[in-house]
MITIZA-355299 format. One record per atom (N, C-alpha, C): atom name; x, y, z; residue in one letter. Coordinates in Angstrom, 3 decimals, padded with zeros to 6 digits, always signed. Last residue first. Example, Ala and Ser with C-alpha at 12.3 -4.5 7.8 and 13.67 -1.06 7.14 Angstrom:
<gukes>
 name        X        Y        Z resn
    N +012.850 -002.250 +007.080    S
   CA +013.670 -001.060 +007.140    S
    C +012.900 +000.030 +007.870    S
    N +013.190 -005.690 +007.800    A
   CA +012.300 -004.500 +007.800    A
    C +013.200 -003.300 +007.800    A
</gukes>
This chain:
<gukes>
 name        X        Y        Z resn
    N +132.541 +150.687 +142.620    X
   CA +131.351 +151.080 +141.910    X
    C +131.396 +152.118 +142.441    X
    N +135.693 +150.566 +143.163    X
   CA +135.795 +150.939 +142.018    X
    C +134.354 +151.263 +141.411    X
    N +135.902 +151.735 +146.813    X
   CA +135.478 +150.462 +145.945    X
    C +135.474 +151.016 +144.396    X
    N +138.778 +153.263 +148.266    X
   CA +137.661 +153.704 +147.627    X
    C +137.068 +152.219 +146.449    X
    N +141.665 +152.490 +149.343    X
   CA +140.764 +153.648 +150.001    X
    C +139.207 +153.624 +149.430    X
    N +143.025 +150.508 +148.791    X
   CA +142.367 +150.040 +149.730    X
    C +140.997 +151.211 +149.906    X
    N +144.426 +149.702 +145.405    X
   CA +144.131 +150.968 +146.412    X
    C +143.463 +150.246 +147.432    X
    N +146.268 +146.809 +144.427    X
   CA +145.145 +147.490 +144.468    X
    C +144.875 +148.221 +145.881    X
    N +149.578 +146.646 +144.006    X
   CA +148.240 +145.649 +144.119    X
    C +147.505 +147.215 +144.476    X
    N +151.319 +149.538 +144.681    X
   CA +151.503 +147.937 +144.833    X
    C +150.840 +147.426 +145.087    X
    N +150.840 +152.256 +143.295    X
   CA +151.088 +151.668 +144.696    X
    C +150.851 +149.991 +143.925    X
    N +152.366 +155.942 +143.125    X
   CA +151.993 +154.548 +142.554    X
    C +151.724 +153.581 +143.429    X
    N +151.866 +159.085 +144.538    X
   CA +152.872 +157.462 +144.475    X
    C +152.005 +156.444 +143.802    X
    N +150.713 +160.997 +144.275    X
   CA +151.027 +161.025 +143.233    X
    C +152.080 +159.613 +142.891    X
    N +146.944 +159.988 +144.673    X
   CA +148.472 +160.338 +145.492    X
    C +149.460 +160.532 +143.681    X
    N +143.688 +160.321 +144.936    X
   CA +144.750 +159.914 +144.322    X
    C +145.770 +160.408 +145.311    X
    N +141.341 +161.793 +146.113    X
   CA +141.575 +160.590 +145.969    X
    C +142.669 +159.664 +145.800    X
    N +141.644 +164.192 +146.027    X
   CA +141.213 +164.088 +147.725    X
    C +141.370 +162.478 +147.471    X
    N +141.662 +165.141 +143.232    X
   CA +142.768 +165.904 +144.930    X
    C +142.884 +165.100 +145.112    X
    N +139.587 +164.157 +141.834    X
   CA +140.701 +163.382 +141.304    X
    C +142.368 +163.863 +143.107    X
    N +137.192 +164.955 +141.718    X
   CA +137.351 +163.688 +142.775    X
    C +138.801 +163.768 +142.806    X
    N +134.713 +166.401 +140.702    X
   CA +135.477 +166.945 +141.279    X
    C +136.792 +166.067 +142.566    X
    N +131.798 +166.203 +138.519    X
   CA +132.941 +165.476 +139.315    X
    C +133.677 +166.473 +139.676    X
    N +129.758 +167.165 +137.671    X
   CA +129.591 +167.522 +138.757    X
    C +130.384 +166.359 +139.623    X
    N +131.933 +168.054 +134.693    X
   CA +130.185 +167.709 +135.072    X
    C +130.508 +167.947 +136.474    X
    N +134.909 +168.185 +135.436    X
   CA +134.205 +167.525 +134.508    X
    C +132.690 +167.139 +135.293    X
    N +137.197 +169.689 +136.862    X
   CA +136.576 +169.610 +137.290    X
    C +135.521 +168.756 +135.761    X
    N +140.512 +170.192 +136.057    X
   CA +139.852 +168.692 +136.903    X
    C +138.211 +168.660 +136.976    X
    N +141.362 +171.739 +133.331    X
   CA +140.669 +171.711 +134.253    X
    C +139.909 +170.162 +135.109    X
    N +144.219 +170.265 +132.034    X
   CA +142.942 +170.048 +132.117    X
    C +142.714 +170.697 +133.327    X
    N +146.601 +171.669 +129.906    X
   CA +146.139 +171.735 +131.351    X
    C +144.469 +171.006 +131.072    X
    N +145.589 +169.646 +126.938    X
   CA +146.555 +170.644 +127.526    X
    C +146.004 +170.455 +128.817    X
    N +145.455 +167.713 +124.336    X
   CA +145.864 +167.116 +125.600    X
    C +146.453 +168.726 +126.091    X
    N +141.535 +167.798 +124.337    X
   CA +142.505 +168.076 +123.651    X
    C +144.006 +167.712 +125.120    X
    N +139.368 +165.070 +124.812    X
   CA +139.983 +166.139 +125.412    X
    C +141.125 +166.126 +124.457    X
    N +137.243 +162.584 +124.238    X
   CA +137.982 +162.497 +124.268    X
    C +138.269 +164.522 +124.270    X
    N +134.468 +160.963 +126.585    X
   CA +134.947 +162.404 +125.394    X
    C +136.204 +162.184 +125.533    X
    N +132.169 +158.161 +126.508    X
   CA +133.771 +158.859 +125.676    X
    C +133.907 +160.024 +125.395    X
    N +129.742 +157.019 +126.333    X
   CA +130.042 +157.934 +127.123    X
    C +131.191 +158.177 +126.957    X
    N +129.362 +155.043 +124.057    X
   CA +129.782 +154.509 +125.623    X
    C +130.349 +155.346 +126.556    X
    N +128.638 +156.415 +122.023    X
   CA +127.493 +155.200 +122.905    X
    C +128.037 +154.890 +124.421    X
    N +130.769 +158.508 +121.342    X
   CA +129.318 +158.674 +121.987    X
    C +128.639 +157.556 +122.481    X
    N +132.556 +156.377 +120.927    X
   CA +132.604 +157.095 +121.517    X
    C +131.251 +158.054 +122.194    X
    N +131.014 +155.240 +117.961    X
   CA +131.166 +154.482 +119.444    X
    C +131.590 +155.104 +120.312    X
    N +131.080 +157.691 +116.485    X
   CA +129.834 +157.301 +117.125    X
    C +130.192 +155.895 +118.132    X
    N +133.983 +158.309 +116.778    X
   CA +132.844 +159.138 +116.995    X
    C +131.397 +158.702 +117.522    X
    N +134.508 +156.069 +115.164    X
   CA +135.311 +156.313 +116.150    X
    C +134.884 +157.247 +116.940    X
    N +132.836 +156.407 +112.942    X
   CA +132.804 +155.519 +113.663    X
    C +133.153 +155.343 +114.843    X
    N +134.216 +158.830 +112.237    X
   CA +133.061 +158.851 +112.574    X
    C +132.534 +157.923 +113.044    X
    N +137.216 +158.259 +111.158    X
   CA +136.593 +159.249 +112.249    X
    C +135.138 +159.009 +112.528    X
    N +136.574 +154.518 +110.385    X
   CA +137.302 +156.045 +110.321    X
    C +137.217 +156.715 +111.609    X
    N +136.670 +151.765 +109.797    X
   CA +136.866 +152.022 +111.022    X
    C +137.538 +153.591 +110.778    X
    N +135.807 +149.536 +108.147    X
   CA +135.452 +151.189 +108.126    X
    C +135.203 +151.740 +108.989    X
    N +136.271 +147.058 +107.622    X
   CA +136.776 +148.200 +106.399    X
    C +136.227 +149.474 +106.518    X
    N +135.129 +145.114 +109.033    X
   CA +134.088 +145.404 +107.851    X
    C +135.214 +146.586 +106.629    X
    N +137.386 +145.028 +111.142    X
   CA +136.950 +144.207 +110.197    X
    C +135.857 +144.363 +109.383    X
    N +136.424 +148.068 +111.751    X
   CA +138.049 +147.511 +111.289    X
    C +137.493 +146.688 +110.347    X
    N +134.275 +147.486 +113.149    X
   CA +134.179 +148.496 +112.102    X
    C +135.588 +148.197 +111.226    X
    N +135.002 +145.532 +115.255    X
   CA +134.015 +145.167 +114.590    X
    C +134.297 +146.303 +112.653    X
    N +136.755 +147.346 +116.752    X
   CA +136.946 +145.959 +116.305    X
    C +136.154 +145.582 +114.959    X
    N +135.041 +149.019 +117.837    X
   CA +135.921 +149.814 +116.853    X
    C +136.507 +148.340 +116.254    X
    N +132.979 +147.009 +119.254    X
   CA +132.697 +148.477 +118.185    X
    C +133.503 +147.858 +116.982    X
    N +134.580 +146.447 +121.116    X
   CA +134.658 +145.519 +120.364    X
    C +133.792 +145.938 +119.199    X
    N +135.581 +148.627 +122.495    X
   CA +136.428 +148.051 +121.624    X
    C +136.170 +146.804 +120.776    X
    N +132.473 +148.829 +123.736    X
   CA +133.566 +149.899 +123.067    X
    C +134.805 +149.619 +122.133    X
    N +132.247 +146.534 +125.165    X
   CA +131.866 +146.779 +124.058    X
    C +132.098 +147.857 +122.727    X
    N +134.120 +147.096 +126.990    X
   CA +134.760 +145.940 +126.356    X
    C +133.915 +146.003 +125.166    X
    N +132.705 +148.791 +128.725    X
   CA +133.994 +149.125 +128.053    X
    C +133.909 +148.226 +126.719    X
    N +131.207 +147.060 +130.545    X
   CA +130.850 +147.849 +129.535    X
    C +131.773 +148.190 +128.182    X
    N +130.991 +147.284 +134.276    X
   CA +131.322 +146.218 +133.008    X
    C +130.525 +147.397 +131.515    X
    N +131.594 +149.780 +136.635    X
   CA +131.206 +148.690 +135.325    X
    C +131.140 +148.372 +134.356    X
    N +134.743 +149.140 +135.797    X
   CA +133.563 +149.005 +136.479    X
    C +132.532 +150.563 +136.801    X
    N +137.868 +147.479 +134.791    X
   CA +136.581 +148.573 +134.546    X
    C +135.388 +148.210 +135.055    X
    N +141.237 +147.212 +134.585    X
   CA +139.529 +146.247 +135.266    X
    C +138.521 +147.549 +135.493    X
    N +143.865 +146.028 +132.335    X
   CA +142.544 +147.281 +132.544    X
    C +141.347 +146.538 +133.683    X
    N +146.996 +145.757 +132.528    X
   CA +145.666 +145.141 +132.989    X
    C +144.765 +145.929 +133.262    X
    N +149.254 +146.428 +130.011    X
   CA +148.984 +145.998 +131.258    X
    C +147.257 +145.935 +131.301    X
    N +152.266 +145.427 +129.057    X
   CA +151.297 +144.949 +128.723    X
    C +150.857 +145.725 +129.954    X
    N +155.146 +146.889 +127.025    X
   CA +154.910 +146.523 +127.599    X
    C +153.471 +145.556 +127.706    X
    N +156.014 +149.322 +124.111    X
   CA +156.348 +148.280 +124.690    X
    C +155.598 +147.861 +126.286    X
    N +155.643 +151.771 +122.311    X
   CA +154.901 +150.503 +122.368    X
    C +155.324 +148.978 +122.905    X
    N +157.835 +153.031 +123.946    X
   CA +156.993 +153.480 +122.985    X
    C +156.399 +152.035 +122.404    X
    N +158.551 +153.439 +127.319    X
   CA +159.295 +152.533 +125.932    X
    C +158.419 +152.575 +124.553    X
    N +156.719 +154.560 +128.347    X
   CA +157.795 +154.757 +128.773    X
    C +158.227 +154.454 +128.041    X
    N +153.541 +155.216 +127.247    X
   CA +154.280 +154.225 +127.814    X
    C +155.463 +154.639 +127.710    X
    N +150.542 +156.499 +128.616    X
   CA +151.521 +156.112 +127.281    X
    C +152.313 +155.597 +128.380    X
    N +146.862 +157.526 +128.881    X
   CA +148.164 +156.956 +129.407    X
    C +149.028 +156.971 +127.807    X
    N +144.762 +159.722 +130.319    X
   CA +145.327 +159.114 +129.467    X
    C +146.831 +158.460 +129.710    X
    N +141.990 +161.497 +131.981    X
   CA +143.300 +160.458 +131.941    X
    C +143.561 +160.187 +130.712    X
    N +139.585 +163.369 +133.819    X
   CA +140.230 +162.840 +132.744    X
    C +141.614 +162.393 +132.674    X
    N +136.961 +161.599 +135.265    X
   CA +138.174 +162.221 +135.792    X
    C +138.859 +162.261 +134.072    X
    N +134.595 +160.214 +135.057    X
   CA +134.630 +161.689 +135.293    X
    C +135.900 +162.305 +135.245    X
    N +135.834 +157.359 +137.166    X
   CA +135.109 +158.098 +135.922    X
    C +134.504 +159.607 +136.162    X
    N +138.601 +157.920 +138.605    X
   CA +137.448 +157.205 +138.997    X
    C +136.629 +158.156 +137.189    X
    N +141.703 +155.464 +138.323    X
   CA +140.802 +156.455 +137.167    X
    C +139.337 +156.634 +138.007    X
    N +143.886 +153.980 +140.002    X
   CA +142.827 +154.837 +139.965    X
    C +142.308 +155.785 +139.203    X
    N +146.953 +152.114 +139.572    X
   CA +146.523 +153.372 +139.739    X
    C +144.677 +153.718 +139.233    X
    N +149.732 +149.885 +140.722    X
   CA +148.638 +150.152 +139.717    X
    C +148.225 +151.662 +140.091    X
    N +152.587 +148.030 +139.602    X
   CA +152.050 +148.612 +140.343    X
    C +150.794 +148.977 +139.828    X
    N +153.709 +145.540 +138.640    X
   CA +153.118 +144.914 +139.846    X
    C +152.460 +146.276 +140.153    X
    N +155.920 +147.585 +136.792    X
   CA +155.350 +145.958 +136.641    X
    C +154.772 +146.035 +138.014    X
    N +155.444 +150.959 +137.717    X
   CA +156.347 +149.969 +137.002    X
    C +155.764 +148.009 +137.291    X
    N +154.056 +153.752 +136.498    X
   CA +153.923 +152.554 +136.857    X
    C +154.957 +151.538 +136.123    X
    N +153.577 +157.246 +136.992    X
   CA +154.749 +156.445 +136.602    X
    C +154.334 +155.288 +137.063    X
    N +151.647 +159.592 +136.548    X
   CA +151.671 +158.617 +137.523    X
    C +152.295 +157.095 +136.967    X
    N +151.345 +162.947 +137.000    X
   CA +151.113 +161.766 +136.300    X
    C +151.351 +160.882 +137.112    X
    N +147.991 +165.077 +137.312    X
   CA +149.169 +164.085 +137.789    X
    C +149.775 +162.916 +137.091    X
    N +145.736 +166.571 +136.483    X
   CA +146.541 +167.250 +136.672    X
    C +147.982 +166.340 +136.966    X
    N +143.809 +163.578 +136.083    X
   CA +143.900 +164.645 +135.951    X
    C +144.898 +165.545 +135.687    X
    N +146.518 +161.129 +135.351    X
   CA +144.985 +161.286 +136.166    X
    C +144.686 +162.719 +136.675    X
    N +148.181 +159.580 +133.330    X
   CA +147.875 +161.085 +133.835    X
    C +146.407 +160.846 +134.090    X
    N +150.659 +156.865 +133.205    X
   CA +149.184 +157.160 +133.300    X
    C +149.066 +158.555 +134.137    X
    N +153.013 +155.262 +131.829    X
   CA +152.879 +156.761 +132.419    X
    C +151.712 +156.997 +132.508    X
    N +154.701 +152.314 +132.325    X
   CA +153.638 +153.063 +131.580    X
    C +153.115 +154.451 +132.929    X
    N +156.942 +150.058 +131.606    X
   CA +156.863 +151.251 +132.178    X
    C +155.659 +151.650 +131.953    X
    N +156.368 +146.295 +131.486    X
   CA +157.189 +147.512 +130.729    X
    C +156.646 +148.769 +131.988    X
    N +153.515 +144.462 +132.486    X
   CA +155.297 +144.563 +131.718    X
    C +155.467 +146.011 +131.501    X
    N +151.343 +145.445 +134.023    X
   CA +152.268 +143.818 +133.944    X
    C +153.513 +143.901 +133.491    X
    N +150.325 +147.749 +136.221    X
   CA +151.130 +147.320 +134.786    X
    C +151.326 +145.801 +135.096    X
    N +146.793 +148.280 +135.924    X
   CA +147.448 +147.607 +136.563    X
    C +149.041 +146.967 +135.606    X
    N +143.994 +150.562 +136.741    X
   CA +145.376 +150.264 +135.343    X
    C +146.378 +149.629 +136.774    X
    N +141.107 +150.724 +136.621    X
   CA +141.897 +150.476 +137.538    X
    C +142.821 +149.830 +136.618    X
    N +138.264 +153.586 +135.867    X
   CA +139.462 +152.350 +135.197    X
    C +140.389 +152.071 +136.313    X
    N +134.782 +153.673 +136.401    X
   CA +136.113 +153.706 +136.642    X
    C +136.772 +153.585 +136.004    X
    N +132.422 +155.030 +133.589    X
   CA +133.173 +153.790 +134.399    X
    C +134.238 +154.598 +135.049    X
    N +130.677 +156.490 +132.424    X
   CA +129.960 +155.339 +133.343    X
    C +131.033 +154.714 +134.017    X
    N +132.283 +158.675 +131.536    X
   CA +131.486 +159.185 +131.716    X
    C +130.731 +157.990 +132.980    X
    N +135.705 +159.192 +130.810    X
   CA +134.723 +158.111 +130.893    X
    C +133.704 +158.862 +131.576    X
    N +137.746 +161.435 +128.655    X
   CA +136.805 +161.066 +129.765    X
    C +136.174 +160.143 +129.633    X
    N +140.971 +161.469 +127.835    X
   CA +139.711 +161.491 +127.596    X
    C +139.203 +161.280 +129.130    X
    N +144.405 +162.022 +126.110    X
   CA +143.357 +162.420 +127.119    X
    C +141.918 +162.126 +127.062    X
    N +145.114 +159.139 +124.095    X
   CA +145.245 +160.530 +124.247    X
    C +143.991 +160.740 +125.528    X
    N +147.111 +156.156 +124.493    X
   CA +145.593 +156.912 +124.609    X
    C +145.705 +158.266 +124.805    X
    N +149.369 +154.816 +122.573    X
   CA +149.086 +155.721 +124.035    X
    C +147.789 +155.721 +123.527    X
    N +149.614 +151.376 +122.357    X
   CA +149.657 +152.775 +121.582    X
    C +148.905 +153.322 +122.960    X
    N +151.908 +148.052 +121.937    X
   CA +150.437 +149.430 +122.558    X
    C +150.556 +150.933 +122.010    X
    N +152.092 +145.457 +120.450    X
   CA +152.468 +146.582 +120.227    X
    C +151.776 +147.832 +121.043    X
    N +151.561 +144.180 +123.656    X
   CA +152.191 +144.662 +122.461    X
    C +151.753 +144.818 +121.297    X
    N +148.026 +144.097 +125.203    X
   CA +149.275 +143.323 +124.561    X
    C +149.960 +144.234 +123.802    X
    N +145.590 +145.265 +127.201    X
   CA +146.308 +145.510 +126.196    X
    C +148.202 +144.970 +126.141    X
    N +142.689 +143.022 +129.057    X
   CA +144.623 +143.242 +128.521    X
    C +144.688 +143.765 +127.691    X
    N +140.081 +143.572 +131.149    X
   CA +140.990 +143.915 +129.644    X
    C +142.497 +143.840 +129.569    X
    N +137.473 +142.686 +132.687    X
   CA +139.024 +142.796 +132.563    X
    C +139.427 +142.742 +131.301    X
    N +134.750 +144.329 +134.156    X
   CA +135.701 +143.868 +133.173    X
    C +136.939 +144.228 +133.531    X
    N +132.105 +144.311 +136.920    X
   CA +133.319 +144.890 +135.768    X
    C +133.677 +143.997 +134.835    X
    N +128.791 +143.601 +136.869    X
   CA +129.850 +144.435 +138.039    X
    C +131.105 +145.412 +137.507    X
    N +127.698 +142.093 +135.170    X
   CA +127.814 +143.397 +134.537    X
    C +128.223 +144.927 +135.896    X
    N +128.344 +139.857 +135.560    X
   CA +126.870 +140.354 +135.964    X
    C +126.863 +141.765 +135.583    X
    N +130.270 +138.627 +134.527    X
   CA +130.476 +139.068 +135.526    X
    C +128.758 +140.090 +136.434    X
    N +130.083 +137.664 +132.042    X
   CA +130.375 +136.569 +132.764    X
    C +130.729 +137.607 +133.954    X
    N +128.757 +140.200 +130.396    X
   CA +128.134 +138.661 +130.676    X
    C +128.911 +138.093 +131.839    X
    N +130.832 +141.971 +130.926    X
   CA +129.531 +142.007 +131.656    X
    C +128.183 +140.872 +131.785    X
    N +133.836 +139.834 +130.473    X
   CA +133.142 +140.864 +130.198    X
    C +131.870 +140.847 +131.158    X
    N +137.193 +139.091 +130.779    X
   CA +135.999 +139.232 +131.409    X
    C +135.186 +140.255 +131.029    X
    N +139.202 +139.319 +129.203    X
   CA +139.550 +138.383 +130.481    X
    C +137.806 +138.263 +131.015    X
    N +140.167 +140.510 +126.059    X
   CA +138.906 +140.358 +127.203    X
    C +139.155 +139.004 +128.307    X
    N +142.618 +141.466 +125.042    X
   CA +142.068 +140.421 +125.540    X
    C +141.023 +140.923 +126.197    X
    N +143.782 +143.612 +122.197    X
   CA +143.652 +143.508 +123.506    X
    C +143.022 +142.344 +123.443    X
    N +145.978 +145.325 +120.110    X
   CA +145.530 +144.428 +120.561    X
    C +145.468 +144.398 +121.860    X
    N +145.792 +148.271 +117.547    X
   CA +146.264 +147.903 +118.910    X
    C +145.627 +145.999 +119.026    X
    N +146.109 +148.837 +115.197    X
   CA +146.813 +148.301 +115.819    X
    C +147.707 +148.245 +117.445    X
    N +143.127 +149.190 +114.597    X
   CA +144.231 +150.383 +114.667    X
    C +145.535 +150.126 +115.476    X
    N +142.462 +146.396 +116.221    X
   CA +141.816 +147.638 +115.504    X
    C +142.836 +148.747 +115.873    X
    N +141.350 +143.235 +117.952    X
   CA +142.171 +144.011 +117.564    X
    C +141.970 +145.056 +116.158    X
    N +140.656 +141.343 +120.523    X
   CA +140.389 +142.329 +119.864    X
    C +141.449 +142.728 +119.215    X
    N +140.224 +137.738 +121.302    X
   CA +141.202 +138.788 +121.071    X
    C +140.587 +139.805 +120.105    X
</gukes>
């Protein structure tokens, strides 16, 4: 169990025990939104378990209720929050595997006592992280351009069929 700036999460699976294909991440109660950002190496595939959660994939949002999920492909910018303000849980699976070192960073810097801006800065730079101010985003990021022709604005039940997460 991770935990830093009070959030908490699980590692279900990291790039050791998966060959470094993906990861699985739980964020547990209390949750805190994520402000807009970019992944640069990974997908994200957000899967709710409990509660409401509002995930914006580019220009869209995208209302999830327990069992449903939704498509980050990397490059794209997103952020999520939650319908009930730190209530629910749900299921991150990132590919590839990586992420999990990202929080286990800002983890790490917590427990030493020095988890500021710049820490939060320089693990953000290692693992390809920009984080975005939250207004209109232009969709287009580097020589992505995915988020139209991929997404819907319906939520859907168990995992997309259209596109593999490498």
């Amino acid at each position: 169990m991770l935990t830093f700036a009070g959030l908490t999460l699980v590692v279900h699976a990291d790039a050791a025990a998966t060959g470094g294909v993906f990861s699985v991440i739980e964020e547990l109660p209390p949750l805190s939104d994520t402000p807009l950002h970019v992944h640069q190496h990974e997908d994200e595939y957000f899967h709710a378990v409990e509660g409401e959660h509002v995930i914006r994939i580019g220009d869209r949002e995208h209302r999830l209720a327990p069992g449903e999920s939704v498509v980050a492909p990397r490059g794209t910018p997103h952020a999520q929050r939650r319908v009930v303000p730190g209530e629910g849980r749900i299921l991150l699976v990132v590919a590839p595997a990586g992420l999990e070192g990202f929080f286990r960073r800002l983890a790490d810097a917590e427990a030493r006592g020095c988890l500021d801006d710049e820490a939060r800065r320089a693990a953000s730079a290692a693992y390809g992280i920009t984080w975005l101010p939250d207004t209109d985003v232009e969709i287009e990021i580097g020589n992505h351009h995915r988020v139209e022709d991929e997404l819907t604005d319906t939520p859907h039940r168990g995992p997309r069929p259209a596109r593999p997460l490498l």
